[in-house]
C-alpha positions in Angstrom: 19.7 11.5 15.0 18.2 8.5 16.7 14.5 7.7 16.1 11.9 5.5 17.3 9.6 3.7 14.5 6.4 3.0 16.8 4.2 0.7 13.7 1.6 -1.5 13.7 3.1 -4.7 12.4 6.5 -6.6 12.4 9.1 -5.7 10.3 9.4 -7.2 6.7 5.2 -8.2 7.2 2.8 -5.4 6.2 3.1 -4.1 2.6 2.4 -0.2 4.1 5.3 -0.4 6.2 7.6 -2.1 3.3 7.2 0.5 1.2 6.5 3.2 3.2 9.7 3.3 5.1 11.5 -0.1 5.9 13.2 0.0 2.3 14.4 3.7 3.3 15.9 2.4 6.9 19.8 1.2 5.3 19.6 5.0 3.5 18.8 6.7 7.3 21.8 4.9 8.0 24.2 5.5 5.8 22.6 9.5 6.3 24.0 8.6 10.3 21.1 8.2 11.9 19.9 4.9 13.8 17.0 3.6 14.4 14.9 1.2 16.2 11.5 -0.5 15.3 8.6 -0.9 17.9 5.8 -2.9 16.2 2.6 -2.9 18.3 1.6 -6.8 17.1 3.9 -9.8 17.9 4.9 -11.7 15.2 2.9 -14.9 16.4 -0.3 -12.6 17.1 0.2 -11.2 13.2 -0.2 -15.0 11.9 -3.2 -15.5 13.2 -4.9 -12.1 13.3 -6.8 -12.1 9.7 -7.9 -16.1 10.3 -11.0 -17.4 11.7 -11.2 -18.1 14.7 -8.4 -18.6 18.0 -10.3 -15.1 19.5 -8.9 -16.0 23.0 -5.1 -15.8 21.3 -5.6 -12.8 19.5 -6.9 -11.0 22.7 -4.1 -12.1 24.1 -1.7 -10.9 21.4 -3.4 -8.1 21.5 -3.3 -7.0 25.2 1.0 -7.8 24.7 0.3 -5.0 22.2 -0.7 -2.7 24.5 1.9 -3.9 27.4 4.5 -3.3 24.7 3.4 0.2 24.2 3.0 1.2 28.3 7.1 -0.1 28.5 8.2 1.4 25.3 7.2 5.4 26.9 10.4 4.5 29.0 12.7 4.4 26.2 11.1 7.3 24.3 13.5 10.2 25.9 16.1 8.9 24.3 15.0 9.2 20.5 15.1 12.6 18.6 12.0 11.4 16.3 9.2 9.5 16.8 8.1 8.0 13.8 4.2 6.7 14.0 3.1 4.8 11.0 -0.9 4.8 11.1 -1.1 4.9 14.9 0.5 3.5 17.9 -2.1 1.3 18.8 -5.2 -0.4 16.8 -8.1 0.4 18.8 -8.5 2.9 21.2 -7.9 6.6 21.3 -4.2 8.2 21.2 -3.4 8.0 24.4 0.3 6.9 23.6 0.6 9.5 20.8 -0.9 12.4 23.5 2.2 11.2 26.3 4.9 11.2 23.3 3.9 14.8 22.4 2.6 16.4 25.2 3.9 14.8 28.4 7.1 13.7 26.9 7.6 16.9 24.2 8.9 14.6 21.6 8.8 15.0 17.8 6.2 13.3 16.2 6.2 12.6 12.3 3.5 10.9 11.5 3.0 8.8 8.2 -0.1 7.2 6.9 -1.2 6.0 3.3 -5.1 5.3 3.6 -7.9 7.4 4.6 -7.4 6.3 8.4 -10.0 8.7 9.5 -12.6 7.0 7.6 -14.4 4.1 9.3 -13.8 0.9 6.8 -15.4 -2.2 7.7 -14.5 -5.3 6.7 -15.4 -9.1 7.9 -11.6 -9.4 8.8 -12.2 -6.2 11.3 -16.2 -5.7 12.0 -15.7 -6.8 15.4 -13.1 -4.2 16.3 -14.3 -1.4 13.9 -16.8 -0.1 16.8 -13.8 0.7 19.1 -11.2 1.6 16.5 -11.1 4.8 17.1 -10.8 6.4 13.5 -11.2 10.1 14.7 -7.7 9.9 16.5 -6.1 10.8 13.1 -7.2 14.2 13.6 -5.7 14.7 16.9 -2.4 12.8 16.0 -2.1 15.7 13.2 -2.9 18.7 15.0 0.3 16.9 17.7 2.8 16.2 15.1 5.7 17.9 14.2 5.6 17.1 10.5 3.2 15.0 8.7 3.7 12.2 5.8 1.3 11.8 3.5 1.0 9.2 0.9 -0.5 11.7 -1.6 -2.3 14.5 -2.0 -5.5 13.8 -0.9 -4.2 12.5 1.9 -2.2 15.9 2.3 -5.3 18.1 2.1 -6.8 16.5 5.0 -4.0 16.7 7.3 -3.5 20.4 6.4 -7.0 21.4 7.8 -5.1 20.7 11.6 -1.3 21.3 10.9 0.7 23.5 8.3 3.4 20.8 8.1 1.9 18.1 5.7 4.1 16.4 2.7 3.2 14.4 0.2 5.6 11.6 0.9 4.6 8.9 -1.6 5.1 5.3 -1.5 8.0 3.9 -3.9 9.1 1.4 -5.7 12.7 0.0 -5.0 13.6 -0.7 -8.8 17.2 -1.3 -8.1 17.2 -3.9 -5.5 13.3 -5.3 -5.5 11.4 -4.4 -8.8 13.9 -4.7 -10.8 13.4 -6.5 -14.0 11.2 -5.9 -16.7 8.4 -8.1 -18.8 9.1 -9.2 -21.9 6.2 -8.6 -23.6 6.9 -10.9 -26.9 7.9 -13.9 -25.4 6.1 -16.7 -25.9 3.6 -18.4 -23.3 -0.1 -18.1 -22.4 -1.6 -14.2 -22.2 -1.5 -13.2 -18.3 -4.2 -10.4 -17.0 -3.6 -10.1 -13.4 -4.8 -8.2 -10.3 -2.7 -8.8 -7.0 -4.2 -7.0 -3.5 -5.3 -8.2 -0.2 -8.5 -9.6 1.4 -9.7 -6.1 1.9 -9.7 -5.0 -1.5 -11.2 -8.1 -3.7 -14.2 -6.3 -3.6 -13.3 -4.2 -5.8 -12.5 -7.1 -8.8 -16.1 -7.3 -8.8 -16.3 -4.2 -11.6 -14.3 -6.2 -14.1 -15.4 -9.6 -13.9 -18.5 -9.3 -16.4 -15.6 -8.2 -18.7 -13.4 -10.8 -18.3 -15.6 -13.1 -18.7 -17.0 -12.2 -21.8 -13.3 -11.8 -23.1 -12.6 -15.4 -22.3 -15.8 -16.7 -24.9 -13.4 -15.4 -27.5 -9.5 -15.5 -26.0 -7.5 -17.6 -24.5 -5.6 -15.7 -21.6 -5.3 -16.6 -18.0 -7.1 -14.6 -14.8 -4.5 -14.4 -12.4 -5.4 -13.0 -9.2 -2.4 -13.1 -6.1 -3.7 -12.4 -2.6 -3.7 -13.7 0.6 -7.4 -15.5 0.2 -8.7 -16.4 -3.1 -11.6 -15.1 -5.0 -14.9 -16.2 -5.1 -15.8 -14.9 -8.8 -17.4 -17.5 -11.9 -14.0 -17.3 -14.0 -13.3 -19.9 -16.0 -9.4 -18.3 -16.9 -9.2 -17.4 -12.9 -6.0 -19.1 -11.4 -5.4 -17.8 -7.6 -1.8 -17.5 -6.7 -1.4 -17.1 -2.6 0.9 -14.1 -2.0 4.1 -14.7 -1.2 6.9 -12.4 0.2 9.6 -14.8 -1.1 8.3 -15.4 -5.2 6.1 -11.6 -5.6 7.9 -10.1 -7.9 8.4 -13.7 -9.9 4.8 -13.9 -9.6 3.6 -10.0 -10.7 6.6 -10.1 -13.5 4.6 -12.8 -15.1 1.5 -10.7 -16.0 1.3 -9.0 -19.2 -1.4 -6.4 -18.3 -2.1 -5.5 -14.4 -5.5 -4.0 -13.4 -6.2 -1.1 -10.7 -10.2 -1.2 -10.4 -11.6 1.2 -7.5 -15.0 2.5 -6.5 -15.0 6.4 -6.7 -15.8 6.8 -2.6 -13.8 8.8 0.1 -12.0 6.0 1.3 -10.8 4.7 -2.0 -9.8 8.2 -3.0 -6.7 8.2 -0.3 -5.3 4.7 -2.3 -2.0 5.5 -3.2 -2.0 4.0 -6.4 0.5 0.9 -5.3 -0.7 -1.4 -7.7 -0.5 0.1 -10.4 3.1 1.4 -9.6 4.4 -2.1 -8.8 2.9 -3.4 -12.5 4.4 -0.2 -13.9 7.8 -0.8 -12.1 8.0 -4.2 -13.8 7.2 -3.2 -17.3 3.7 -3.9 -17.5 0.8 -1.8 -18.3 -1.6 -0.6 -16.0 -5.6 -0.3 -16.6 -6.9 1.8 -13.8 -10.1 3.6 -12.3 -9.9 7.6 -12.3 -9.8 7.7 -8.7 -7.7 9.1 -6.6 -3.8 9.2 -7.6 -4.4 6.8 -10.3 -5.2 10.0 -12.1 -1.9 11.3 -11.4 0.1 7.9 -12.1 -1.5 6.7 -15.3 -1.5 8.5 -18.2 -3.9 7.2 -21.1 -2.1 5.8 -24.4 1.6 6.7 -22.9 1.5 4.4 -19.8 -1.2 2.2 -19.5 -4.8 3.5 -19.6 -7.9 5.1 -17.1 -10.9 3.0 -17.5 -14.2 5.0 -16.6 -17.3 2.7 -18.2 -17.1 -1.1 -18.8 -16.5 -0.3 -22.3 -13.4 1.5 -21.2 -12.5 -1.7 -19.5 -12.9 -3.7 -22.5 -11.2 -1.6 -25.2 -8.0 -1.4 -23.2 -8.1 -5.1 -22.3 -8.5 -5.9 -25.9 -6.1 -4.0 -27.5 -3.4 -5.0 -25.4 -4.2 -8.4 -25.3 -3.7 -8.7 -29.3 -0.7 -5.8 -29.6 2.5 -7.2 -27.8 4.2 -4.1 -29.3 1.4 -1.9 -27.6 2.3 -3.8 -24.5 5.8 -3.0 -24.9 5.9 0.5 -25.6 3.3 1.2 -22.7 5.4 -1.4 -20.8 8.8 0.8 -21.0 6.8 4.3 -20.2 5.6 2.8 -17.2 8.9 1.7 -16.2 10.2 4.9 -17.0 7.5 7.1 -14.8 8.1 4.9 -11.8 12.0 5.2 -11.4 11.9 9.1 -12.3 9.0 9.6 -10.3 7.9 7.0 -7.9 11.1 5.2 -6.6 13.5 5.0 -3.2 16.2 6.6 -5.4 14.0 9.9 -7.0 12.4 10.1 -3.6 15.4 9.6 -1.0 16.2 13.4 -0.5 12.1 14.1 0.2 12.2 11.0 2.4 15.5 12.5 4.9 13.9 16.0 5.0 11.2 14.5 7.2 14.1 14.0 10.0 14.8 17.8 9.5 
């Protein structure tokens, strides 16, 4: 089979598309298929798009997007599937996605990890969120062939316009990526870390009050790896800019990772990735109840679900003074990811989409 990967971003960028379906693309070939990746954004227009400023270049970049798009429709006959991660295009309704389906009577499966359909403004975005577009998701589902959903949530939705939603979950490569696990007794300075993007540092904001009443009486280190750093009164906060090239160096040296969400509609479509990247790596995971959290954490085997601030402290606590607590949490979470969560356990439910 030969199919056509329309995405957002370039390859090897976007954490959704890494883990979603680029670390699957050497097992569709080894399977006989080939494929081919159409990212909407340029790689020059996806260094610049989340930083101030430069709005005449990213307009620009932007309107190459859409040129892309309008000369990719030639090439379309050719591919059996039509892969659409998120959407075709970032703003804008589906006209692309309509012409694949309808005009052009192609297969559609379409994959998405976030509650897309939900409007969630940001000041990297609030200037594009009017025209975004966020109702297109429905339509897109109703034209697919099969659906890929990121969990279950996410699954219930797409079934109210199309019979042929999966939960397709997003994995952990622990052979070839996440694969080493923290020593828990070794010596060196505690680490209780938290690693996201831009978007989701709001969310740190729950657990601060705790951490920083834990530092008046530990000695641990903060450390929080993103792509823009905090802005939280932390005296054990040490930022760490993301890096594709040193992130699992950087997660493997937390002892304890945190997962804190607020229980609303669009955080309930998270797929839980944090936690399953600290988990992968032998660490503990403290979590919110929301969402798939609930499914990937279970309390006192494999890290722990945090409901009240007091939650949030007991956890932190206890496994800040129990290396052996750390370590025995540490190895069930390692355990639940590759058995459950990872390219190798998922593979066969990943190749049934192109079925």
């Amino acid at each position: 089979m030969r199919i056509l990967f329309v995405v957002p971003y370039p390859a090897g960028k976007a954490p959704s598309q890494r883990f979603r379906f680029e670390q699957y693309l050497d097992i569709l070939t080894q399977a006989g298929h080939s494929y081919r990746l159409a990212p909407f954004l340029s790689d020059a227009t996806w260094a610049i798009l989340y930083k101030p400023g430069r709005a005449g270049a990213k307009a620009l970049g932007i309107s190459g997007g859409f040129l892309r798009r309008m000369l990719l429709l030639f090439s379309v006959p050719a591919y059996d599937y039509i892969f659409i991660h998120r959407e075709a295009s970032p703003i804008g309704p589906p006209i692309f996605e309509w012409i694949i389906a309808k005009v052009l009577g192609k297969r559609i499966i379409y994959d998405f990890d976030d509650a897309i359909w939900i409007p969630n403004t940001s000041e990297a975005n609030k200037i594009v969120a009017g025209i975004k577009w966020h109702q297109k998701a429905e339509s897109i589902c109703r034209w697919a062939y099969k659906i890929s959903c990121g969990n279950a949530y996410l699954q219930d939705y797409a079934r109210q316009f199309n019979a042929a939603a999966t939960v397709n979950p997003t994995t952990i490569d622990t052979e070839h990526l996440h694969n080493r696990i923290r020593n828990q007794r070794a010596a060196g300075r505690l680490v209780i870390g938290w690693t996201g993007t831009h978007s989701t540092l709001k969310y740190l904001e729950q657990v601060v009050p705790i951490v920083a009443e834990l530092e008046t009486r530990y000695d641990f280190e903060f450390r929080v790896i993103s792509n823009q750093p905090p802005v939280v009164p932390l005296k054990s906060l040490r930022f760490q800019p993301w890096r594709k090239e040193t992130e699992i160096e950087d997660l493997a040296g937390l002892h304890v990772g945190l997962m804190p969400l607020e229980d609303d509609p669009w955080a309930k479509g998270k797929c839980a990735f944090k936690a399953l990247q600290y988990m992968a790596l032998g660490i503990p995971a403290l979590v919110s109840p929301v969402g798939m959290n609930t499914e990937v954490v279970q309390p006192g085997v494999n890290g722990y679900i945090c409901n009240t601030p007091e939650d949030w402290k007991q956890a932190l606590e206890a496994l800040m003074l129990d290396p052996t607590l750390r370590s025995r949490l540490g190895e069930a979470a390692r355990t639940t990811v590759v058995e459950r969560y990872s390219v190798c356990s998922n593979q066969k439910n990943f190749l049934q989409l192109f079925s």
